[in-house]
C-alpha positions, -999 to 999 in steps of 0.1 A, spaced: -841 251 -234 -833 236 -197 -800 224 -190 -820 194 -186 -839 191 -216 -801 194 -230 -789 167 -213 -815 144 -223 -810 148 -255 -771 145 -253 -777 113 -233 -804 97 -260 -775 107 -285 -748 86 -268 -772 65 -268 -778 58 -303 -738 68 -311 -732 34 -287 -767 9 -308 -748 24 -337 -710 16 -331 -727 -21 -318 -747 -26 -352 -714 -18 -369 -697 -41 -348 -725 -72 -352 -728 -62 -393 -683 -66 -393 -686 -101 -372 -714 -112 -401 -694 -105 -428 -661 -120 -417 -684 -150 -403 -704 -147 -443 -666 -152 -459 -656 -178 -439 -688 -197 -448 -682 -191 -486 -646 -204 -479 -659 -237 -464 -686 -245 -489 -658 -235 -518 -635 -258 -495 -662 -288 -496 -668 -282 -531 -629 -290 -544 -628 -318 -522 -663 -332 -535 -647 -330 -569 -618 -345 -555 -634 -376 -543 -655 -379 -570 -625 -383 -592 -609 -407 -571 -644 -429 -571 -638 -426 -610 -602 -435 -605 -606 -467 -583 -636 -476 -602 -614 -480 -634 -587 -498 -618 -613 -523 -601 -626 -526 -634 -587 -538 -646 -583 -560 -618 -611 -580 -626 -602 -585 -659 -567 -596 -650 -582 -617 -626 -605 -633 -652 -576 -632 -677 -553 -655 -648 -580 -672 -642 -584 -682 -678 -549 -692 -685 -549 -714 -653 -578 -733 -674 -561 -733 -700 -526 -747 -685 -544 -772 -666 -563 -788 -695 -530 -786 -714 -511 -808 -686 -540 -829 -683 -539 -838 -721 -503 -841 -723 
């Protein structure tokens, strides 16, 4: 074999040593970038269920509040028509 011939073939392997240590490179990034996704939709996920509760929550107190309301409202009715009888 020719010195040349050699030197071919040690360039194509540097080469391939330097599309390999790059694909490793590209395949880390994509994992590290793959975990930080999962993080975020895990993230968005509590705080879905989070909020959801919290709808639940303020539904239940609006829910109270209009009952007190109609409950005020009921014993102002009911004062008035007592003063207006007395």
């Amino acid at each position: 074999m020719s010195s040349t011939a050699i030197q071919e073939m040690q360039t194509a392997v540097d080469s391939m040593n330097l599309l390999n240590t790059q694909i490793a490179s590209a395949a880390e990034e994509q994992s590290a970038v793959s975990e930080s996704i999962a993080e975020n939709i895990e993230n968005i996920n509590q705080v879905s269920h989070s909020t959801e509760a919290t709808s639940v929550e303020m539904s239940n107190t609006s829910e109270q509040i209009a009952t007190l309301a109609d409950d005020i409202h009921n014993m102002i009715n009911q004062f008035e028509e007592a003063i207006s009888h007395s």
